[in-house]
C-alpha positions as CSV (number, residue, x, y, z in Angstrom):
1,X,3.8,163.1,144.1
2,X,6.3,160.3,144.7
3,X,5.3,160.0,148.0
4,X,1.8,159.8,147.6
5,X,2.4,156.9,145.4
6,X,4.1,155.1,148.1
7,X,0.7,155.5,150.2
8,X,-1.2,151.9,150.0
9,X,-4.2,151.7,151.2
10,X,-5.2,149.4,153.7
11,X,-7.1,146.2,153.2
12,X,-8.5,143.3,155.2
13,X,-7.8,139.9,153.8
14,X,-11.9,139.3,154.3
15,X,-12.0,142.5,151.7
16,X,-9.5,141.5,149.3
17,X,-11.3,137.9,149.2
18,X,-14.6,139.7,148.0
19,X,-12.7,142.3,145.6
20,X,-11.0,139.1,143.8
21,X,-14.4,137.6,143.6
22,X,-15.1,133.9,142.7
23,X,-13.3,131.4,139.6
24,X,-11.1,129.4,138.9
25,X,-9.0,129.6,141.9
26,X,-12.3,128.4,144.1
27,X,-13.3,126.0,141.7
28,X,-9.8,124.7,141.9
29,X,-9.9,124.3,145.8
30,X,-13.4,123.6,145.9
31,X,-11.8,120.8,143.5
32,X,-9.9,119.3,146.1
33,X,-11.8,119.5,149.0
34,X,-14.9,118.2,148.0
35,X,-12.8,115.3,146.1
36,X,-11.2,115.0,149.5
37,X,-14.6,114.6,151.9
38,X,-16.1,112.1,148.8
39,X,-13.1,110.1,149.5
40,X,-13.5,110.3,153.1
41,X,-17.2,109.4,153.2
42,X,-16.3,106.8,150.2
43,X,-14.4,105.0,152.8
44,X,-16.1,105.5,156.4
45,X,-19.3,103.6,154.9
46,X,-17.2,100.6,154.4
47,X,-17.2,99.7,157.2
48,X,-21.1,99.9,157.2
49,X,-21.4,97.3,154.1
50,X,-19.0,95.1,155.7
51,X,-20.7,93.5,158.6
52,X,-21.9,90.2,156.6
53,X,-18.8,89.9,154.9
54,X,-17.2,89.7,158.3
55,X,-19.9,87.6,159.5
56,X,-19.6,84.9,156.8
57,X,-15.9,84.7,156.7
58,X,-14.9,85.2,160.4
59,X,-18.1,84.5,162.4
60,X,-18.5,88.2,163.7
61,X,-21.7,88.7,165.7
62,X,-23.6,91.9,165.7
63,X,-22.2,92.8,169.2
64,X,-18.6,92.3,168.1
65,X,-18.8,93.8,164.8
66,X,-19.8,96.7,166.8
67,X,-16.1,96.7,168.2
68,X,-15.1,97.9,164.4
69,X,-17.0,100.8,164.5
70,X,-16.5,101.8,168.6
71,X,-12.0,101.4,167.9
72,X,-12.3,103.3,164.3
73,X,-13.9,105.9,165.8
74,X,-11.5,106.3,168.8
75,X,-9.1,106.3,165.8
76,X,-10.7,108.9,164.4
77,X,-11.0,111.0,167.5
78,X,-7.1,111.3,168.0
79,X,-6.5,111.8,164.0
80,X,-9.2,114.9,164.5
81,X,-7.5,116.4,167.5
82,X,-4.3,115.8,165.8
83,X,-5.0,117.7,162.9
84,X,-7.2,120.8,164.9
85,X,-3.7,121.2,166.5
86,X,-1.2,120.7,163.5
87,X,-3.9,123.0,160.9
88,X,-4.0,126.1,163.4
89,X,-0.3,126.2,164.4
90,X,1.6,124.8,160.8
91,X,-1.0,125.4,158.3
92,X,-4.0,123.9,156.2
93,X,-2.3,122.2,153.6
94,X,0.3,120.0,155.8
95,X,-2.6,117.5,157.5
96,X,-4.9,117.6,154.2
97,X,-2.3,115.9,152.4
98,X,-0.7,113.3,155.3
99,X,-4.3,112.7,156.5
100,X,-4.9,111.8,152.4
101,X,-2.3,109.8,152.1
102,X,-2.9,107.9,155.3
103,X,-6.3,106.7,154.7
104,X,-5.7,105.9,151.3
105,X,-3.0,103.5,152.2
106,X,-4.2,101.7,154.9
107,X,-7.5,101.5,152.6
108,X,-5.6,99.3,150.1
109,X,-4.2,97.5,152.9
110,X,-7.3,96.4,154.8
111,X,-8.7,94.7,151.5
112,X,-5.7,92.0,152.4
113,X,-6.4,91.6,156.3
114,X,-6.5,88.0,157.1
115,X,-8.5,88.4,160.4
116,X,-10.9,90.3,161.5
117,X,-8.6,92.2,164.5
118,X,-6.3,93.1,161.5
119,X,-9.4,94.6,159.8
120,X,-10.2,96.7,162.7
121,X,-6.8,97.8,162.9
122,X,-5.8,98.5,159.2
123,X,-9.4,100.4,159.2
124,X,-8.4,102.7,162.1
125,X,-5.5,104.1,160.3
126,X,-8.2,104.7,157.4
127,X,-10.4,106.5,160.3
128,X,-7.1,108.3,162.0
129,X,-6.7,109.8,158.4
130,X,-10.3,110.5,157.6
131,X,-11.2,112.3,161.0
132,X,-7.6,114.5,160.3
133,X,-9.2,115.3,156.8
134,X,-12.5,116.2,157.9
135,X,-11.0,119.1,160.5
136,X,-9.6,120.8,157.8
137,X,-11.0,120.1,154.8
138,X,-13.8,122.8,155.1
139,X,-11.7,125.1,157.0
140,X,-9.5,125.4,154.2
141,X,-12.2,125.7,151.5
142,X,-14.2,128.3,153.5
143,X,-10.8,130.5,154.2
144,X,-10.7,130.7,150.2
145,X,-14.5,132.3,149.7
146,X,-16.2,135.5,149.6
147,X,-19.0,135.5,151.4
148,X,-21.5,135.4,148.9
149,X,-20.2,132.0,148.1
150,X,-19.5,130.4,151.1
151,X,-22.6,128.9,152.0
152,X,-22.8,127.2,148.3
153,X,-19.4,126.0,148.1
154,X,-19.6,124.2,151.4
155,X,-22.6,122.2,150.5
156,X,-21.1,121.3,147.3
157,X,-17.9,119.8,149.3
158,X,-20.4,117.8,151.2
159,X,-22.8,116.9,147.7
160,X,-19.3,115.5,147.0
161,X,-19.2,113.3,150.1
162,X,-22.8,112.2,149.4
163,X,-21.1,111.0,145.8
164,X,-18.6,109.2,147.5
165,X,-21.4,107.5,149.9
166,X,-23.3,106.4,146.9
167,X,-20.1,105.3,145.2
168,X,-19.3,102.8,148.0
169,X,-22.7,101.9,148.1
170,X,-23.0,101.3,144.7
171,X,-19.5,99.0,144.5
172,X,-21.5,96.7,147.4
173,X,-24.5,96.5,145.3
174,X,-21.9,95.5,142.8
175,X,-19.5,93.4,144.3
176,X,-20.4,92.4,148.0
177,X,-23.5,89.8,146.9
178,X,-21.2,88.5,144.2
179,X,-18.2,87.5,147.1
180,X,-16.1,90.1,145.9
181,X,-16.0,92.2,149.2
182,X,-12.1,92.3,148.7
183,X,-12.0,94.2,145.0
184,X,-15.1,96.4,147.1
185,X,-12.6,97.5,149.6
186,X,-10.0,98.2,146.9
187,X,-12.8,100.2,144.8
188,X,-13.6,101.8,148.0
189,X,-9.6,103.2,148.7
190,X,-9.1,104.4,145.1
191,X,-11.1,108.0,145.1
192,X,-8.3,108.9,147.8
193,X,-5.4,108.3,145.9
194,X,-6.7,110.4,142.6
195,X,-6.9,113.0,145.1
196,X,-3.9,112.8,146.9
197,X,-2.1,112.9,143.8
198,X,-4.7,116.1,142.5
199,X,-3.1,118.1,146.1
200,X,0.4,117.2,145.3
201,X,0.0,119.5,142.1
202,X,-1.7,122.4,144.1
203,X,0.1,122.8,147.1
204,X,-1.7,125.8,148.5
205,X,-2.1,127.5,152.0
206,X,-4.4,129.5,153.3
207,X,-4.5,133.6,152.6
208,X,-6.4,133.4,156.3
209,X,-4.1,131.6,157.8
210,X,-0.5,132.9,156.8
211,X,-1.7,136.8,157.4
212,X,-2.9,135.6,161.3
213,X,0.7,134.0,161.9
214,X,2.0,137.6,160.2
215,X,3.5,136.3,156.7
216,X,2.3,139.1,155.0
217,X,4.4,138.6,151.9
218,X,2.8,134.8,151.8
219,X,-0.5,135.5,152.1
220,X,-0.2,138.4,149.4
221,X,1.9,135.7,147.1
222,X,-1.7,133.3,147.5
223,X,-3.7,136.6,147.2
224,X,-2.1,137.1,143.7
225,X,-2.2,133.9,142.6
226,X,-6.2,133.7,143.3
227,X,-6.4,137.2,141.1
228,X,-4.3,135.6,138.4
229,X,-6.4,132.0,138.2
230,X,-9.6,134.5,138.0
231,X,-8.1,136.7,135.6
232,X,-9.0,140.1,137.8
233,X,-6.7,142.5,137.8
234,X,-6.2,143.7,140.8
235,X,-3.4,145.6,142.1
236,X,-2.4,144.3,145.1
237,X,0.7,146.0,145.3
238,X,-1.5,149.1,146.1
239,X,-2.8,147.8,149.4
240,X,-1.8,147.1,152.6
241,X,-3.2,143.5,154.3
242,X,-3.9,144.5,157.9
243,X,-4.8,141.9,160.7
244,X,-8.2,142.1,161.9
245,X,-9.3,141.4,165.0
246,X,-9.6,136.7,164.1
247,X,-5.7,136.8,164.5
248,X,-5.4,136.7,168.1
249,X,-3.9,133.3,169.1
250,X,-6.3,131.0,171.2
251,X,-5.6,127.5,173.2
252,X,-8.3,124.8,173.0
253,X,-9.6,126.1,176.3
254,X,-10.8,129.1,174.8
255,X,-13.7,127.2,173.4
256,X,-15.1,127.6,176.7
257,X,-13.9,131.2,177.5
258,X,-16.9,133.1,178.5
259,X,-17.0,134.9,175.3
260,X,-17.5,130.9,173.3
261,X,-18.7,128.7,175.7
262,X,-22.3,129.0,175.3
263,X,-22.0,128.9,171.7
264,X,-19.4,125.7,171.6
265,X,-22.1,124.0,174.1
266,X,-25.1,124.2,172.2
267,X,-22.9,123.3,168.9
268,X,-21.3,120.2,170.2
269,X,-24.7,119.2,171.1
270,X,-26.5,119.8,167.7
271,X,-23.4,118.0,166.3
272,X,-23.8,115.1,169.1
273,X,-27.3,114.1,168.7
274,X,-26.7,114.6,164.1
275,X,-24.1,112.0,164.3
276,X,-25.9,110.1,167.2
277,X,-29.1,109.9,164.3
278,X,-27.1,109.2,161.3
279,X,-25.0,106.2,162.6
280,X,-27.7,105.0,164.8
281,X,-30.0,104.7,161.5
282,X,-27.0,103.9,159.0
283,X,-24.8,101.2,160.8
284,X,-27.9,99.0,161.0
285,X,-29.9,100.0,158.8
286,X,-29.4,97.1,156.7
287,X,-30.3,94.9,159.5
288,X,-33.6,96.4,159.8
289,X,-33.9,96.3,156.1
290,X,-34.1,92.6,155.9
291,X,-37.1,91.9,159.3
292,X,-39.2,93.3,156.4
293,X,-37.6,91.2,153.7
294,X,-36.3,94.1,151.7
295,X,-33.7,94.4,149.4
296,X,-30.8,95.6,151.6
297,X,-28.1,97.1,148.7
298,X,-30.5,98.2,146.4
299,X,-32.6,100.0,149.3
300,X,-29.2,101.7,150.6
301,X,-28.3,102.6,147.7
302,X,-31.6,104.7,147.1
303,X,-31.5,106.2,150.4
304,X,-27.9,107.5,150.0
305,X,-28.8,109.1,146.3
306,X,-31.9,110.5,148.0
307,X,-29.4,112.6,150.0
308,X,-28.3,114.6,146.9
309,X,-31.5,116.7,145.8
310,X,-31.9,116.9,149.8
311,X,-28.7,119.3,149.2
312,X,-30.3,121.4,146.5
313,X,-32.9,121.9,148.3
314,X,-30.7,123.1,151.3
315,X,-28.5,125.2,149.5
316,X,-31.1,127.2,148.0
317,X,-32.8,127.0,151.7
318,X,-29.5,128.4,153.4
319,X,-28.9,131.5,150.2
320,X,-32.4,133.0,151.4
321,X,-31.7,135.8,153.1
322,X,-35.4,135.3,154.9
323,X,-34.2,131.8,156.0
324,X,-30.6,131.6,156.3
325,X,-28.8,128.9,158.0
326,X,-31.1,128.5,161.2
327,X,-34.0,127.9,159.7
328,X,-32.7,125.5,156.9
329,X,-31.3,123.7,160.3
330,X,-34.6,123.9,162.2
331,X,-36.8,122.8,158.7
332,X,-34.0,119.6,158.1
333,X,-34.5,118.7,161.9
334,X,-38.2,118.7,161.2
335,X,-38.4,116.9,158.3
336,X,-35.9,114.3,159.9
337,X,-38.0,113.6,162.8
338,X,-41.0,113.8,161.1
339,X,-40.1,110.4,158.3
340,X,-38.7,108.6,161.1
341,X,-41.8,109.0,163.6
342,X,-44.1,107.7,161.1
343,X,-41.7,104.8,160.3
344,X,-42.6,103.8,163.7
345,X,-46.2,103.7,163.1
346,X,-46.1,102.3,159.3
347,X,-44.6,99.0,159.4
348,X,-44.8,97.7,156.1
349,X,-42.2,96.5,153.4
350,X,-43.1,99.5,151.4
351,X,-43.7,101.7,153.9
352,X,-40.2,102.0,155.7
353,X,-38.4,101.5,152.2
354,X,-39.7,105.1,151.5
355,X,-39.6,106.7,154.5
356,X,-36.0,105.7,154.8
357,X,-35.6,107.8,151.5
358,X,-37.5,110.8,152.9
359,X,-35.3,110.7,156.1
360,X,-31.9,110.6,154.5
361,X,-33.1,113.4,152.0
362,X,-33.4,115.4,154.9
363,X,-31.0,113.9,157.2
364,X,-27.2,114.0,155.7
365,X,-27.5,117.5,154.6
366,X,-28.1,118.4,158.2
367,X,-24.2,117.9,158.2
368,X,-24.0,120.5,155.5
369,X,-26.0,123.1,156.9
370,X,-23.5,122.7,160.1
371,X,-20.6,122.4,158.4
372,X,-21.4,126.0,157.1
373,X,-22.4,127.1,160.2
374,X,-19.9,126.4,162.7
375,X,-16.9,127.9,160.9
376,X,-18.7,130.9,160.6
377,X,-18.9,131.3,164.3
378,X,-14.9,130.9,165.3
379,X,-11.9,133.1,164.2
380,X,-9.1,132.1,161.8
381,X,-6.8,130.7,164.3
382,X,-9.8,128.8,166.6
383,X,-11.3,128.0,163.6
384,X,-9.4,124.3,163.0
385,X,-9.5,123.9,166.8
386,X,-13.4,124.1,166.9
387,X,-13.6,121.7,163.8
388,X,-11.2,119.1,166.1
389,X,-14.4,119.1,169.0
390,X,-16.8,118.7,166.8
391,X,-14.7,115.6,164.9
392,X,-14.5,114.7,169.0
393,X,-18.3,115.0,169.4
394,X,-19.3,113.2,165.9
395,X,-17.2,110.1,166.2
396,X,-18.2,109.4,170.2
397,X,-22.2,108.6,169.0
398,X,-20.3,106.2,166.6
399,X,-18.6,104.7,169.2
400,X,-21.5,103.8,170.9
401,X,-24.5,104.0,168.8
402,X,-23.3,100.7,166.7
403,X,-23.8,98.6,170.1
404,X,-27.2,101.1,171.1
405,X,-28.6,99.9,167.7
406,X,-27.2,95.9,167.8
407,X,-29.5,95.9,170.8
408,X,-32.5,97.4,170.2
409,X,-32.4,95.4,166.6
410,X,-32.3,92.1,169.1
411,X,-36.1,93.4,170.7
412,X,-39.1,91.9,168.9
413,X,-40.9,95.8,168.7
414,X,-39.3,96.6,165.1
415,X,-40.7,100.3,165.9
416,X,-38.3,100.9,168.6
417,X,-35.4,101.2,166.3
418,X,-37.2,104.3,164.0
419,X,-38.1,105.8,167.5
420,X,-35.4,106.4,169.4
421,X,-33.7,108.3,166.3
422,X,-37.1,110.3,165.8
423,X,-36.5,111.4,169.4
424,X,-32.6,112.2,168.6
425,X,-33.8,114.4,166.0
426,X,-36.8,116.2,168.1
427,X,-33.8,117.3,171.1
428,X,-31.8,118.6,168.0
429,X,-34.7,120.6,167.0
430,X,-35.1,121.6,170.0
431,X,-31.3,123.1,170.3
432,X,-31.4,124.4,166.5
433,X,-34.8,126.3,168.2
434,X,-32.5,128.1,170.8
435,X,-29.6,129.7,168.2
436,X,-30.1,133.1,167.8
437,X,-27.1,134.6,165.8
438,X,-27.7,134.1,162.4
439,X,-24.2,134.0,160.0
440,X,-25.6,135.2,156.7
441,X,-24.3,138.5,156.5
442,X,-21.4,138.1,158.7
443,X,-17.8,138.5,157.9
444,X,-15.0,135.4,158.7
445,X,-12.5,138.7,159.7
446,X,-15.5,138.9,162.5
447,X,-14.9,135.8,164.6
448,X,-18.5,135.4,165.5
449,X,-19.9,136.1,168.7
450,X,-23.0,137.2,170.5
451,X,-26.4,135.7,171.6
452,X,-26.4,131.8,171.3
């Protein structure tokens, strides 16, 4: 009888995930990392609201405020790659809270640039630290769920980012008109440090990740403590955690390994052409606001709001099991393309200040849906890696679209500019139209692959 007792029974960490179920221990994380990417997308939309504040104080031109947005992205780029490498080999938790403290910083700092090369380079630490964030934010959040939850949680993380958006958007409706663009960029850093301060407290790694670098003991420690925040008893002691088959070890290369590459190809392009769309329309957006004479802050500040009940709608899109996340990819695409097309043909005051709305209620939680999807389709220890590309592939449209847009702004046809981001989101459609392998029902222990 003794030794019987001694016989545990095996377990996945995927399985003891779903036996814990759902609390206070997610709430806790989903906590952090949605207060995490609202502080992230708090601060890169400062640099959006900035461009007349520059231009009045340090005669920036269009073309050279451009700059701003082409170096923080660069900046961005390394901070992402960075933290893909640092998140898969040392952990979760280690680049979450540099990358928080980092941006916050240099936040604060920038509102005390004297210059506007300062600016850009006290704002690239802020991007360094906010493309490092963005890696592993979701990552860590997603290695947390069951998979009943995981599509909801994630979309909530990037509701919280849509919070943040409106936040800064609603400080330069507040401040910015009023010449107080310096307690805006203060306003604008202070969301990061409540947070940073919030992840000091709950210093917490990732079950996922400990078991697939084999500390056992440490991921059955974090396995505990999730079953004691939910208040399920469940006696781990009884079971085994055995490695499935996500704990192999991968190099960045392996992305395009026959078994990925088709599936990293078409993602990085969906990803491409999202960001290509969002900062083509955002970064000038206020621009084209004022050749119809409208109001500029106020009208942001609608369109960003409009994004939140564009993430209901998702969520409750991606949860159908007849629908899934393909679908709620392919309808958002649509319904993208669709507002900005007609822009093109309406050209009225009244006209594009509503269609803008319908566009961003369909367009930022594109970044949602994706941000579900992705993860789903890489194992554990690929998983950060993957999310480092597509930090790579999002912040290279911003690098270029901010002078793409400066241009076609300069041309006389004002329907040019709604065009050419219709047509962005027509190719993504396209793409989205070509995934086959739908993640609803799979497991994270699975490391997705198959048909793409």
């Amino acid at each position: 009888m003794s030794m019987a007792k001694d016989v545990k029974t095996a377990i996945t960490i995927e399985q003891a995930i779903n036996l814990i179920g759902t609390g206070r221990a997610q709430l806790i994380i989903l906590s952090l990392t949605a207060g995490g990417y609202l502080a992230v997308c708090s601060e890169i939309l400062v640099c959006v609201f900035s461009q007349e504040p520059c231009s009045q104080r340090w005669g920036v031109s269009k073309q050279g405020f451009a700059w701003l947005f082409f170096i923080t992205a660069l900046a961005s780029v390394i901070g992402g790659l960075i933290s893909g490498y640092v998140s898969d080999k040392y952990g979760r938790q280690l680049p979450f809270i540099i990358a928080l403290g980092t941006s916050g910083c240099f936040g604060l700092a920038s509102a005390f640039a004297n210059s506007f090369w300062s600016f850009v380079l006290l704002r690239s630490f802020v991007s360094f630290g906010n493309g490092a964030l963005f890696v592993v934010d979701f990552v860590l959040l997603i290695e947390f769920l069951p998979l009943k939850n995981r599509a909801s949680f994630i979309i909530l993380v990037t509701l919280g980012g849509s919070i943040g958006a409106a936040y800064t958007a609603g400080m330069a409706w507040l401040f910015i008109p009023n010449d107080k663009w310096k307690i805006f960029l203060i306003c604008s850093a202070i969301p990061l440090f409540f947070v940073f301060l919030a992840r000091l407290c709950f210093k917490i790694e990732s079950p996922r990740y400990l078991l697939s670098i084999g500390k056992h003991e440490k991921a059955l420690r974090v396995l505990d403590w999730i079953a004691n925040q939910n208040a399920v008893a469940l006696p781990l002691e009884d079971f085994t955690l055995v490695i499935s088959n996500d704990a192999k070890k991968y190099s960045f290369f392996e992305l395009f390994s026959k078994e990925y590459a088709v599936q990293t190809i078409k993602l990085s392009l969906i990803w491409f052409l999202q960001s290509t769309g969002y900062w083509g329309c955002t970064a000038f957006f206020p621009n084209y606001f004022t050749e119809f004479d409208a109001p500029v802050y106020l009208n942001m500040f609608v369109n960003i709001c409009s994004e939140i009940p564009g993430f209901f709608f998702a969520m409750i899109l991606i949860n159908t099991r007849s629908i899934g996340r393909l679908w709620t990819l392919r309808i958002f695409s649509l319904g993208c393309m669709a507002a900005l097309l007609s822009m093109t043909f309406f050209q009225t005051k009244v006209a594009v200040s509503v269609l803008s709305v319908i566009s961003y209620f369909f367009m930022v939680p594109i970044y949602a849906i994706m941000e579900v999807y992705t993860p789903e389709c890489y194992p554990t220890l690929l998983r950060g890696t993957m999310m480092s590309l597509v930090n790579l592939v999002l912040t290279v449209p911003n690098m270029v679209a901010a002078f793409l847009a400066a241009r076609i702004l300069s041309s006389s046809k004002h329907w040019l500019f709604p065009l050419v981001w219709a047509i962005t989101y027509m190719l993504q459609l396209v793409i989205g139209m070509t995934l086959e392998k739908e993640t609803i029902f799979s497991s994270l222990d699975e490391g997705t692959n198959g048909r793409f």
